[in-house]
TIBA-896892 format. One line per field, with one value per residue: residue number from 1; residue in one letter; y, x, z negated of N, C-alpha, C in turn. Coordinates in steps of 0.2 Angstrom, whole numbers, plus 5000, padded with zeros to 4 digits. Layout:
BEGIN
num: [NUM_...]
residu: [A_...]
n.v: [Y_...]
n.u: [X_...]
n.w: [Z_...]
ca.v: [Y_...]
ca.u: [X_...]
ca.w: [Z_...]
c.v: [Y_...]
c.u: [X_...]
c.w: [Z_...]
//
This chain:
BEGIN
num: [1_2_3_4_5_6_7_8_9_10_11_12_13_14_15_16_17_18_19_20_21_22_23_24_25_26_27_28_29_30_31_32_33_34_35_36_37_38_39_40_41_42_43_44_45_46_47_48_49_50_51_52_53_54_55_56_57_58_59_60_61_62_63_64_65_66_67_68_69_70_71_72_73_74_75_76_77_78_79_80_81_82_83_84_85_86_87_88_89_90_91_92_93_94_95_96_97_98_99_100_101_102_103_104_105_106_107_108_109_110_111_112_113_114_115_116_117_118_119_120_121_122_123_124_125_126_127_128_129_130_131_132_133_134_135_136_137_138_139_140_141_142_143_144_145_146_147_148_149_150_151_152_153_154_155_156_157_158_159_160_161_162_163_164_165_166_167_168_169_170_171_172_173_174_175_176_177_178_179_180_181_182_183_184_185_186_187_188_189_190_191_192_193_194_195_196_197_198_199_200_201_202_203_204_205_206_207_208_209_210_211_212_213_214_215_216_217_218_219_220_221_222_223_224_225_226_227_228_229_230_231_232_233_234_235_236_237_238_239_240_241_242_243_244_245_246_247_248_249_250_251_252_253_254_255_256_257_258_259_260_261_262_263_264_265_266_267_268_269_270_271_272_273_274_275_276_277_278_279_280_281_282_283_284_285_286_287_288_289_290_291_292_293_294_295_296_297_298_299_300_301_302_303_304_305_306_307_308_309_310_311_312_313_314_315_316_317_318_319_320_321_322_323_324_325_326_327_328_329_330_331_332_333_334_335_336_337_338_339_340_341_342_343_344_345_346_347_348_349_350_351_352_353_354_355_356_357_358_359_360_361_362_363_364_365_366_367_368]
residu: [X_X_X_X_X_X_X_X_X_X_X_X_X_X_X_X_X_X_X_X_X_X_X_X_X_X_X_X_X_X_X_X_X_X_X_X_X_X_X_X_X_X_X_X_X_X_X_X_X_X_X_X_X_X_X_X_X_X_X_X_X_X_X_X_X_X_X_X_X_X_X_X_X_X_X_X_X_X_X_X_X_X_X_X_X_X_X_X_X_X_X_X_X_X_X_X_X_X_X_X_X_X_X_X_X_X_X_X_X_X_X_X_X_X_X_X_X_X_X_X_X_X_X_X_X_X_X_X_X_X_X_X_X_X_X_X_X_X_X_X_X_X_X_X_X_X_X_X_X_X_X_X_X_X_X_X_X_X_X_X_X_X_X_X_X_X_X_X_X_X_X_X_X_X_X_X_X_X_X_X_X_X_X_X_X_X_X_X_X_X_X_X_X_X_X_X_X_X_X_X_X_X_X_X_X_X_X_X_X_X_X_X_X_X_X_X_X_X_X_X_X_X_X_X_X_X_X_X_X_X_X_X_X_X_X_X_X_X_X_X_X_X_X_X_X_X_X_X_X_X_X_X_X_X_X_X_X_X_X_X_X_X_X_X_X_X_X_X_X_X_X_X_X_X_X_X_X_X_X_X_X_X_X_X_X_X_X_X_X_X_X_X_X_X_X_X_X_X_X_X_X_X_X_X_X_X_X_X_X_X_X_X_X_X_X_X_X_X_X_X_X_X_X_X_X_X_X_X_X_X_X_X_X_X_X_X_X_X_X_X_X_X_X_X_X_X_X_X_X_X_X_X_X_X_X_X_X_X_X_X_X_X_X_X_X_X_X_X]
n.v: [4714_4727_4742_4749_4766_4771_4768_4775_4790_4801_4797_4786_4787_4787_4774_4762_4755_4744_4728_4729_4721_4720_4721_4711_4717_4717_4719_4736_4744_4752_4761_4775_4792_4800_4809_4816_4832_4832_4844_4845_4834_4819_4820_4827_4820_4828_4819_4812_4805_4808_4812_4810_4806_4803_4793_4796_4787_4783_4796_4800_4792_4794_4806_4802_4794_4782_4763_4761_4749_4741_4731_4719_4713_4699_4688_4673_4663_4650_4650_4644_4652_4666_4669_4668_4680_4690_4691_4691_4705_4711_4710_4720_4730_4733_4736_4747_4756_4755_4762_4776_4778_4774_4755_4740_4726_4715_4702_4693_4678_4670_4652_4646_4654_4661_4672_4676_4671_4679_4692_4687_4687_4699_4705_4701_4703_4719_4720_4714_4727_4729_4735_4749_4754_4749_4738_4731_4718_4714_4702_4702_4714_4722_4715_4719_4731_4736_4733_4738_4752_4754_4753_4764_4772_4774_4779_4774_4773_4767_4758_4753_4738_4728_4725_4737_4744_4750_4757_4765_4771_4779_4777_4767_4756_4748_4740_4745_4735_4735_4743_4734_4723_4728_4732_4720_4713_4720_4717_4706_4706_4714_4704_4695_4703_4706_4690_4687_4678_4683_4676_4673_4669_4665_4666_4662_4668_4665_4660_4657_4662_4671_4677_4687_4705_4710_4702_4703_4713_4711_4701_4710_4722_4713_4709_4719_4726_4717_4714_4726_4729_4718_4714_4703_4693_4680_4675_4661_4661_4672_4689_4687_4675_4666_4653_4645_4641_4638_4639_4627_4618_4606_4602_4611_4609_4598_4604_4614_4603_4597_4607_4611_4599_4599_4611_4614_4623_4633_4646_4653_4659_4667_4670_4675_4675_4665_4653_4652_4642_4628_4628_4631_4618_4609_4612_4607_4594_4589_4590_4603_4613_4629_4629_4634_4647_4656_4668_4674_4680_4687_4680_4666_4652_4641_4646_4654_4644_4639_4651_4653_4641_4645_4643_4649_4667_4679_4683_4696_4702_4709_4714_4709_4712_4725_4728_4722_4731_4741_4748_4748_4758_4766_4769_4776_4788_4793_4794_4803_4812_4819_4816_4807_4794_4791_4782_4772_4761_4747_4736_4725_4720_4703_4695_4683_4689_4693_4685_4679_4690_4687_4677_4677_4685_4679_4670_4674_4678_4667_4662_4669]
n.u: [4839_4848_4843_4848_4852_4853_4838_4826_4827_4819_4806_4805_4805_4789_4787_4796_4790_4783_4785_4786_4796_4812_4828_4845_4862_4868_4857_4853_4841_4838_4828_4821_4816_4810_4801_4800_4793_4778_4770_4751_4749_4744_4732_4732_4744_4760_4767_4782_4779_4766_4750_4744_4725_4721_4708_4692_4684_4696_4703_4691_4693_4704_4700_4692_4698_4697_4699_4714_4717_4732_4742_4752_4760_4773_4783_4785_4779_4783_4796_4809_4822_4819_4806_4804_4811_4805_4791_4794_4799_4788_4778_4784_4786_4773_4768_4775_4768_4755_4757_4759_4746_4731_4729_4725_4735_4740_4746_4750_4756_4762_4763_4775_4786_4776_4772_4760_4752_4754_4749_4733_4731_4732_4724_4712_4709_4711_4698_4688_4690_4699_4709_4718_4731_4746_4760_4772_4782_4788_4787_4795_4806_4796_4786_4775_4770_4758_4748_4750_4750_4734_4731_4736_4729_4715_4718_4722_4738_4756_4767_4784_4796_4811_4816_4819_4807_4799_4785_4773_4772_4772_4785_4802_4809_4826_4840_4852_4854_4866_4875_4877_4882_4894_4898_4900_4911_4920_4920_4926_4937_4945_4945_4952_4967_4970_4969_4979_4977_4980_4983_4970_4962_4952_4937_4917_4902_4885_4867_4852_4841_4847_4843_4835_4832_4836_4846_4855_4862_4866_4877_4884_4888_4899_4906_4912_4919_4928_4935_4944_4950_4961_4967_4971_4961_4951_4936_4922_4913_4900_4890_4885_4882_4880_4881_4866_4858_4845_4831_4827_4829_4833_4841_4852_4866_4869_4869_4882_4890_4893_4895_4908_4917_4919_4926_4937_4947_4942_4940_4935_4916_4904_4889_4872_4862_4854_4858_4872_4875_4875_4885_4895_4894_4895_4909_4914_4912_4919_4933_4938_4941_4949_4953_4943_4933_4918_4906_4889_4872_4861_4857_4858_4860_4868_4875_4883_4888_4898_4903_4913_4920_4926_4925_4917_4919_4912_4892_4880_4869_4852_4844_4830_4820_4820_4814_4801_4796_4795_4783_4771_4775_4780_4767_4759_4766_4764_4751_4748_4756_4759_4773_4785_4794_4810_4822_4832_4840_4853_4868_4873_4888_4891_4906_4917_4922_4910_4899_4897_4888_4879_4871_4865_4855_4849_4845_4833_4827_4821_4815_4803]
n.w: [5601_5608_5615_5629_5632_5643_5649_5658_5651_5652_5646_5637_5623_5624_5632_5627_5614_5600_5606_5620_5633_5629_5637_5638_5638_5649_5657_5665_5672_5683_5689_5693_5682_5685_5698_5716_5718_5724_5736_5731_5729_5719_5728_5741_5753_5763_5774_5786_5791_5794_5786_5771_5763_5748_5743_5738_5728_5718_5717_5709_5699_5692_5684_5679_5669_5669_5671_5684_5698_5699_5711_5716_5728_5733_5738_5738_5726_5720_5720_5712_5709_5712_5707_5693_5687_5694_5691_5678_5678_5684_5673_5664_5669_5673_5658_5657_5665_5657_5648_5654_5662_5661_5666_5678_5680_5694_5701_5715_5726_5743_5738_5744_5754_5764_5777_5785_5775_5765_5767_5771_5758_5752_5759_5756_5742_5746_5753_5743_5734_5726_5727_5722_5722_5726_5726_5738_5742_5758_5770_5778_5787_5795_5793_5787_5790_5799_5788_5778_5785_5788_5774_5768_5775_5771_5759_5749_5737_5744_5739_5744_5741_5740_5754_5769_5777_5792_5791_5783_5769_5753_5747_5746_5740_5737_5742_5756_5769_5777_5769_5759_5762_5767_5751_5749_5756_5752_5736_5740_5745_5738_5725_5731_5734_5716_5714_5720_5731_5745_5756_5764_5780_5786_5790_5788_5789_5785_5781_5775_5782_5796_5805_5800_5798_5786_5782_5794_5792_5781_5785_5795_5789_5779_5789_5796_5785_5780_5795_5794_5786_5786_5800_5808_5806_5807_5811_5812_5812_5814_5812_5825_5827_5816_5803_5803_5787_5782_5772_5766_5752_5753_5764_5765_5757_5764_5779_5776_5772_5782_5789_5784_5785_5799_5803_5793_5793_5790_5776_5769_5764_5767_5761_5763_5753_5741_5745_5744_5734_5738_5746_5737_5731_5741_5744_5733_5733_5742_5738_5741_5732_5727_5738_5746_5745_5740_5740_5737_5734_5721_5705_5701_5690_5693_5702_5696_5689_5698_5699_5688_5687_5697_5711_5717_5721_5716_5715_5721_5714_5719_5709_5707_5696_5692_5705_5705_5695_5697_5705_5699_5689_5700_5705_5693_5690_5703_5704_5690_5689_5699_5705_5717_5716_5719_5729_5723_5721_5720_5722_5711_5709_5700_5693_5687_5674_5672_5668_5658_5650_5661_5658_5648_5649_5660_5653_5644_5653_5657_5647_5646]
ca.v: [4716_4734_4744_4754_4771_4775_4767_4778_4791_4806_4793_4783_4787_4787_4769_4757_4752_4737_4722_4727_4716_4722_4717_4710_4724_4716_4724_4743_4747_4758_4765_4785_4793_4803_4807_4821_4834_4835_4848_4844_4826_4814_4821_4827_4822_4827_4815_4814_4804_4809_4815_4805_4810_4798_4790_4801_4784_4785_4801_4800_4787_4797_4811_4799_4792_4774_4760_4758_4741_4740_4725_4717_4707_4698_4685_4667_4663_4644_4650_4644_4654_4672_4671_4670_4687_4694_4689_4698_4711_4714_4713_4723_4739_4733_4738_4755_4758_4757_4770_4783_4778_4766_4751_4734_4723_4706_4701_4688_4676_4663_4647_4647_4659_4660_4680_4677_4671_4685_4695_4685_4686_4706_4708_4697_4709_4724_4718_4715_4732_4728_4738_4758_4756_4744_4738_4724_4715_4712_4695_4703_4721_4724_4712_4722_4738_4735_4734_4745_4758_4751_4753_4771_4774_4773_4783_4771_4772_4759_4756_4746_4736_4722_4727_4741_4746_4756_4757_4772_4769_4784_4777_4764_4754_4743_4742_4746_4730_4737_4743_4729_4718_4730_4731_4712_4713_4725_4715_4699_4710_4718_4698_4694_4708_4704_4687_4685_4675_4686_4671_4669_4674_4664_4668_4660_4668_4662_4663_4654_4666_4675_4682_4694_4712_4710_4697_4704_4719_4710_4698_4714_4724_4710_4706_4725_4727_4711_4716_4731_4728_4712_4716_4696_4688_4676_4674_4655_4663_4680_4689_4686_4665_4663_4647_4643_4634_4636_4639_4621_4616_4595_4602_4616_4605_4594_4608_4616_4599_4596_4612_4610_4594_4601_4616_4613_4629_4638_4649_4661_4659_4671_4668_4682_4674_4661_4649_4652_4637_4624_4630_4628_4609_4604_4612_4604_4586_4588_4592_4608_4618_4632_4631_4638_4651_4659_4675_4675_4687_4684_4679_4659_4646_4636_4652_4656_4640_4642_4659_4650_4636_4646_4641_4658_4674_4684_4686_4702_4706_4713_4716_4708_4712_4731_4728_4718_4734_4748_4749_4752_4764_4772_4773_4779_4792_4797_4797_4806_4818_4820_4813_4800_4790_4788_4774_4772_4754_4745_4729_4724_4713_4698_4692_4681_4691_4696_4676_4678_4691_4685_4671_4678_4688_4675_4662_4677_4679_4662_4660_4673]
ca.u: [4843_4851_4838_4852_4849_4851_4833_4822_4826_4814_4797_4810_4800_4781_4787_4799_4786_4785_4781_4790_4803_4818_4836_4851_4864_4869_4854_4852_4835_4840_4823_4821_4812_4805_4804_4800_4787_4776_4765_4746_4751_4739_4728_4736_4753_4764_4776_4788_4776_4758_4747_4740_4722_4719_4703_4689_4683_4703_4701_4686_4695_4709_4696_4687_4703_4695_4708_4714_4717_4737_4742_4761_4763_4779_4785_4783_4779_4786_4804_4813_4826_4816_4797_4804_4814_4798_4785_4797_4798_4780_4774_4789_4784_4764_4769_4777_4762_4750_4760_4757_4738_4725_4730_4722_4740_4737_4754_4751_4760_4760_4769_4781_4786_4770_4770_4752_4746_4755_4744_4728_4730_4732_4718_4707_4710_4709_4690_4684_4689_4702_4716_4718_4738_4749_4767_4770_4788_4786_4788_4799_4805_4792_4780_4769_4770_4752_4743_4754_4747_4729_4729_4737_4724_4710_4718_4725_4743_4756_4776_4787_4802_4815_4818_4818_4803_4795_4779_4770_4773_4774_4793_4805_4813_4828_4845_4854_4858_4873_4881_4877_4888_4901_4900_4902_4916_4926_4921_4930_4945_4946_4948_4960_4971_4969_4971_4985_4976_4983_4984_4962_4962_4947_4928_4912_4897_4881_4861_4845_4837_4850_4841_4829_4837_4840_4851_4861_4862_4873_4883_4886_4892_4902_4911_4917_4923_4935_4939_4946_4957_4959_4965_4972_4956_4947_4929_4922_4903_4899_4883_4879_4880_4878_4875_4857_4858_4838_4830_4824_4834_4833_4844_4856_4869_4871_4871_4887_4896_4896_4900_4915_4919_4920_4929_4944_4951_4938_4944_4930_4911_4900_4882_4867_4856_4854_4863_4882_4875_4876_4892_4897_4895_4898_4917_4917_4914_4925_4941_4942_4941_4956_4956_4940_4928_4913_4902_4883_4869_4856_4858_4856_4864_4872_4881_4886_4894_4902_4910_4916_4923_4934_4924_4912_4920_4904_4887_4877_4862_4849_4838_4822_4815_4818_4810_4794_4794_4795_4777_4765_4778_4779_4758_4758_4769_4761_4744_4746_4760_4761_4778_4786_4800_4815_4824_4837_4844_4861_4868_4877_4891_4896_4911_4919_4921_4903_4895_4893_4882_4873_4871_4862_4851_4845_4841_4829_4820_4817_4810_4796]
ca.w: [5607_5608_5623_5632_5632_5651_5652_5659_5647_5652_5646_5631_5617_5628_5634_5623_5609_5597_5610_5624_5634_5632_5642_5636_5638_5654_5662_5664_5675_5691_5692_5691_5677_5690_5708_5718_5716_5732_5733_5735_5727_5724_5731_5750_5752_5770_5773_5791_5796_5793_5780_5767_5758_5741_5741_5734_5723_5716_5712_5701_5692_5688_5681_5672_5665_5669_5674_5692_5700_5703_5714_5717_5730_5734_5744_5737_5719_5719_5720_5704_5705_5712_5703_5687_5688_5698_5686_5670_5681_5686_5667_5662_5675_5670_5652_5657_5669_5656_5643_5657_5663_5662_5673_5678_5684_5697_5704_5719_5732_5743_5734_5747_5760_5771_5779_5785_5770_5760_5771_5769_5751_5751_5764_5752_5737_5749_5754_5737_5733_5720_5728_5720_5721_5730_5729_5741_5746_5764_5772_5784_5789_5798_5793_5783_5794_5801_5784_5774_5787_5787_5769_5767_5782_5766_5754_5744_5740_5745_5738_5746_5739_5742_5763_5771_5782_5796_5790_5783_5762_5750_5747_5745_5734_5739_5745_5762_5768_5780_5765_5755_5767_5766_5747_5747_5759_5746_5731_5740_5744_5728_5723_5736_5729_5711_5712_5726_5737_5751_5765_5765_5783_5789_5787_5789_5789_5785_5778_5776_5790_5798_5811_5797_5799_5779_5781_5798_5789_5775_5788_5799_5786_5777_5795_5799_5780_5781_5800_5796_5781_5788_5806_5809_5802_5811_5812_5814_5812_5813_5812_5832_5827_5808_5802_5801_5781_5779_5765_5764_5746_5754_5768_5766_5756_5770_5782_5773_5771_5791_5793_5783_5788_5807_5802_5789_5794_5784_5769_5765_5768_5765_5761_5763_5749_5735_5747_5742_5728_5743_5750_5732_5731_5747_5743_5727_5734_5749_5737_5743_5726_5726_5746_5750_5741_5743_5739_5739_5732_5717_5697_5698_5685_5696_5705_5690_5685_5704_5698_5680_5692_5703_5718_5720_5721_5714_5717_5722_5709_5721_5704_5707_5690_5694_5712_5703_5692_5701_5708_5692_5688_5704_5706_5688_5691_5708_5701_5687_5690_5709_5711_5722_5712_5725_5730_5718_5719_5721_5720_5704_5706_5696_5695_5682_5667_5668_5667_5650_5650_5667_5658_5642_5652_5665_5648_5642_5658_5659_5644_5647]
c.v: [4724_4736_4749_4763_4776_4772_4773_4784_4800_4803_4788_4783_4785_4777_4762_4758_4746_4735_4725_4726_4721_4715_4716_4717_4723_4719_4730_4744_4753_4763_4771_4786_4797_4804_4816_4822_4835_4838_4845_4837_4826_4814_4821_4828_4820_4824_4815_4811_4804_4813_4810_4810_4804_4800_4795_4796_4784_4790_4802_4796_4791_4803_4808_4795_4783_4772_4759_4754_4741_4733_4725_4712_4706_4690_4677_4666_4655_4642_4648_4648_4662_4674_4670_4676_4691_4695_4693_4704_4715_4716_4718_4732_4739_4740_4746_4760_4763_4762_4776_4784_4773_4761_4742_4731_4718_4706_4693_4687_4670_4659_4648_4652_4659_4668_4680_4677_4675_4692_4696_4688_4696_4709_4705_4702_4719_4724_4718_4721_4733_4730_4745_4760_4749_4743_4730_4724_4712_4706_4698_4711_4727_4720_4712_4727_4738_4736_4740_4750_4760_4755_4760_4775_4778_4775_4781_4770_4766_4761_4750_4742_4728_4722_4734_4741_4749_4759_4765_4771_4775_4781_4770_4760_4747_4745_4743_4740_4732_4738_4737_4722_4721_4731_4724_4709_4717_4720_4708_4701_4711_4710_4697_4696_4706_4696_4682_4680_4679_4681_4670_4674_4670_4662_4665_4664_4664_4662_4657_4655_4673_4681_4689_4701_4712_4707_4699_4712_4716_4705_4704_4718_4721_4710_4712_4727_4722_4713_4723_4731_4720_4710_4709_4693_4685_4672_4668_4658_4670_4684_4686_4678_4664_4658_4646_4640_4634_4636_4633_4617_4608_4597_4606_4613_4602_4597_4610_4610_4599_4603_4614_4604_4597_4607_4618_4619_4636_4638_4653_4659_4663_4668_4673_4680_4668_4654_4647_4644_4630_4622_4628_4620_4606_4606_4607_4594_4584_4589_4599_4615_4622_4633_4634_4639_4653_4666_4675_4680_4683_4680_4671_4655_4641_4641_4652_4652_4639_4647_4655_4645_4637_4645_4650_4662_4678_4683_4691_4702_4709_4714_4716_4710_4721_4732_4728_4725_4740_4752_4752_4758_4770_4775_4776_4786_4796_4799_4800_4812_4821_4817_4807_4797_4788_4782_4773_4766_4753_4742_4731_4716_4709_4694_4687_4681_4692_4691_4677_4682_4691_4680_4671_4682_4684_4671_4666_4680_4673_4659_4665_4671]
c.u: [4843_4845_4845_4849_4849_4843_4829_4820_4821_4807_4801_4804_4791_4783_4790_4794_4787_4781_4782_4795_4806_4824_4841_4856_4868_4863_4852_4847_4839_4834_4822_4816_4807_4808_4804_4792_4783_4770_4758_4744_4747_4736_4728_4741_4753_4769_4778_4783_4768_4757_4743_4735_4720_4708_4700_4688_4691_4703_4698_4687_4700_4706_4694_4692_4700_4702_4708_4717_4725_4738_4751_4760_4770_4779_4782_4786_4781_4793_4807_4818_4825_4810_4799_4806_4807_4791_4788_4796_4792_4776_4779_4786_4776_4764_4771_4772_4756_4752_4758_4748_4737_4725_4726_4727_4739_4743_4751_4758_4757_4764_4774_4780_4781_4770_4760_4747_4748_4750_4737_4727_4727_4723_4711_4706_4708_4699_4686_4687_4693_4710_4714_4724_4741_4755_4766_4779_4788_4790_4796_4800_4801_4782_4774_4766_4762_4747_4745_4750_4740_4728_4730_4731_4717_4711_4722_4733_4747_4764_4777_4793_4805_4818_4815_4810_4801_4788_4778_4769_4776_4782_4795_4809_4818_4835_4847_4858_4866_4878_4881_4882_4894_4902_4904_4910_4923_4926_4929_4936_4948_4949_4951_4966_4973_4973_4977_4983_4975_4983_4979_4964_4957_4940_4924_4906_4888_4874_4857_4840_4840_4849_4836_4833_4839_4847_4857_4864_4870_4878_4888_4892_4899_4911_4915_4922_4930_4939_4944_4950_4961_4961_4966_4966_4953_4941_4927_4915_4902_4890_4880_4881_4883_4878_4872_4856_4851_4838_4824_4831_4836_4840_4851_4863_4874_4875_4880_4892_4899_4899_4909_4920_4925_4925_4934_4946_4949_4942_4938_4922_4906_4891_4877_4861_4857_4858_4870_4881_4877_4883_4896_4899_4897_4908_4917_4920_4916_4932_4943_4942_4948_4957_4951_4934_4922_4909_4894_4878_4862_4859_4854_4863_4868_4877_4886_4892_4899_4907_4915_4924_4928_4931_4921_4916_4916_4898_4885_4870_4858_4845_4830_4818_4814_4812_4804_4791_4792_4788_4772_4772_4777_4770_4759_4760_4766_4754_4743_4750_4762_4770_4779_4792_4805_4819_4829_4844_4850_4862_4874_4879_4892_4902_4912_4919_4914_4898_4892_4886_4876_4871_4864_4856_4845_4840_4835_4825_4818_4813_4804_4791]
c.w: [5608_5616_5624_5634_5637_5652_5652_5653_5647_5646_5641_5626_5618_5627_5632_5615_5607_5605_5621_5627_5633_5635_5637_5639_5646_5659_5661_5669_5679_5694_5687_5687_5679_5694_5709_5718_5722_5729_5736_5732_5719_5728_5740_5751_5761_5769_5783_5797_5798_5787_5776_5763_5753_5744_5736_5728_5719_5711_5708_5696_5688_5684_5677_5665_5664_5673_5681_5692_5704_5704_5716_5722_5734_5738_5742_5728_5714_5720_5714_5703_5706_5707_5696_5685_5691_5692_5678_5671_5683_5678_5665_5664_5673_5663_5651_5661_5664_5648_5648_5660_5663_5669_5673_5684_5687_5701_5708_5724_5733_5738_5739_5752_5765_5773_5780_5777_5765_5762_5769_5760_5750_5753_5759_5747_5738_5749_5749_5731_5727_5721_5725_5722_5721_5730_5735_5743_5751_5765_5776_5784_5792_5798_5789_5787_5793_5796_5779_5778_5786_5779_5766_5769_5774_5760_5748_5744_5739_5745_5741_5742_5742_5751_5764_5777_5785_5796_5786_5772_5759_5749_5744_5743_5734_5741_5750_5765_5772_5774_5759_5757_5764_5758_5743_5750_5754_5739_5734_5740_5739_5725_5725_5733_5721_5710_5716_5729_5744_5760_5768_5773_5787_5788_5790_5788_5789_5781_5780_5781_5792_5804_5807_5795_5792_5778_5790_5795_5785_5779_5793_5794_5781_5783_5794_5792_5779_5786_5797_5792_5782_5795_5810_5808_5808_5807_5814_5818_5812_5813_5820_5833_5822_5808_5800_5793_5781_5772_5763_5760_5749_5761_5768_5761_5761_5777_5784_5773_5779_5793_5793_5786_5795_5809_5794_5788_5789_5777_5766_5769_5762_5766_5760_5756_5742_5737_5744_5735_5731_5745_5743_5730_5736_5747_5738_5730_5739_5746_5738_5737_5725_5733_5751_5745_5744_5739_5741_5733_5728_5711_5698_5693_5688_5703_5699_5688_5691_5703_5693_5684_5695_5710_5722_5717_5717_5718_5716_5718_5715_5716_5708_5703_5693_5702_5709_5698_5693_5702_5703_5690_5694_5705_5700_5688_5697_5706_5697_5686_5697_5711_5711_5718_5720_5724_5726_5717_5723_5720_5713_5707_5702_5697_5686_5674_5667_5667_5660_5647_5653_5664_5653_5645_5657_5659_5645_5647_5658_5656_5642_5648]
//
């Protein structure tokens, strides 16, 4: 498999060795080959919103050239269609980690979405003294802030990715869900256009948990991108009353058909997450394939065969494996060169033509 030669090509030669993964050519890696140089950094770095001083125990690790203890945590590791892209992606950034320093990698989660116990786990780890360098994908926008600070508080540095947050984290690594709406709002247009379905004029919005600033982010921006090229259009759902599908797989099926059932009228339904697969089948087995479409975000096998289908418009790639990856690069790079890796990411659409190499890409993470 060809390694593309936008990767990371500062560290190319240091980093791509026999024995590790490489990507089908469908995936290109978003993260920077460096960052920014802060003066003072590891050691004391000024940021906007305090001062950070690294751990004196850290520093003597980095003098001694002994390994430091990077940690990953992320959301829930008994997702089938996220923890396997997560898990490629944590040894992937492991492996490029331990070309620039000596690292010792532990990638936790709950099984399913627990915030607490994403917490617990961390805190656990914190305590017996096996944190030096932290990426963590918070349960919520806000729902790390508290320890993320805590643990800078001690010297110890702490990346974020997958959501944006308020907290106090040398930097961030993730998309902007506002614009990630409005990218998604252009993609379907751009298909509209394209494939002369000119007459789609009514939308549904909707997510698994519509109220998480990640997810009004992508229904807000979704809505005003439609509204405005769009001026006729009519909203069933909009971001201020989404429909709730849940992210319980026994229900959001059912959800989706009553909805449709009750609303006929619908043309378009946008989905903020791995959902759109739902919304896929409950058109399929109401007849309604060619009369009502969808658009949702994330690299699953049954989106896919949705797009192939005719029923899904595209999904949005947020690139988990790049998120899961990010972190031992980022510590790496901050520990032993003083800079900060910027935020770099974007969604990647899929549409139609690109199945085939979403396809060959997905069958290679999975058998990792």
């Amino acid at each position: 498999m060809k390694i593309r030669s936008m990767w990371l090509p500062a560290i190319a030669g240091a980093l791509f060795l026999a024995g590790t993964v490489a990507w089908a050519d469908f995936r290109e890696t978003q993260i920077a080959s460096s960052g920014e140089k802060v003066e003072g950094a590891p050691f004391t770095v000024k940021r906007d919103w305090g001062t950070f001083t690294l751990s004196p125990k850290i520093a003597e690790k980095i003098k001694n050239k002994e390994k430091i203890n990077y940690v990953y945590s992320y959301q829930a590791s008994g997702t089938s269609f996220m923890s396997p892209q997560m898990q490629v992606g944590f040894r992937e950034g492991c492996e490029w980690g331990n070309k620039i320093m000596p690292m010792n990698c532990a990638i936790i989660a709950p099984v399913q979405f627990d915030a607490n116990q994403q917490i617990s786990q961390i805190d656990a780890k914190l305590a017996a003294g096996e944190i030096d360098c932290l990426s963590v994908m918070p349960p919520s926008a806000d729902g790390a802030n508290a320890i993320i600070d805590r643990i800078m508080s001690k010297g110890i540095p702490v990346f974020t990715v997958g959501l944006r947050t308020g907290g106090h984290e040398l930097s961030n690594f993730t998309q902007i869900s506002i614009k990630e709406g409005a990218q998604a709002g252009e993609v379907a247009l751009k298909w509209m256009k394209d494939t002369g379905h000119n007459n789609i004029k009514v939308f549904a919005l909707s997510g698994g948990d519509p109220t998480q600033d990640w997810a009004q982010g992508r229904l807000k921006g979704f809505h005003e991108a439609i509204a405005k090229a769009i001026p006729d259009a009519k909203f069933v759902t909009t971001e201020a009353n989404p429909l709730n599908t849940t992210f319980d797989e026994s229900k959001e099926f059912d959800i989706y058909k009553s909805f449709l059932l009750g609303h006929p009228e619908v043309q378009f339904i946008e989905n903020v997450d791995v959902g759109a697969a739902f919304a896929d089948r409950a058109i399929t087995e109401l007849h309604r394939v060619g009369k009502v479409f969808t658009i949702g975000w994330n690299t699953t096998a049954v989106q896919l065969d949705a797009i192939e289908a005719g029923v899904q418009v595209a999904l949005l790639d947020q690139q988990w494996p790049d998120q899961a990856a990010f972190g031992a690069l980022a510590c790496a790079k901050f520990l032993t060169a003083g800079e900060i890796l910027p935020n770099t990411q974007t969604l990647k659409p899929v549409l139609k033509a690109d199945v085939p190499k979403a396809r060959e890409w997905l069958a290679t993470v999975l058998k990792k």
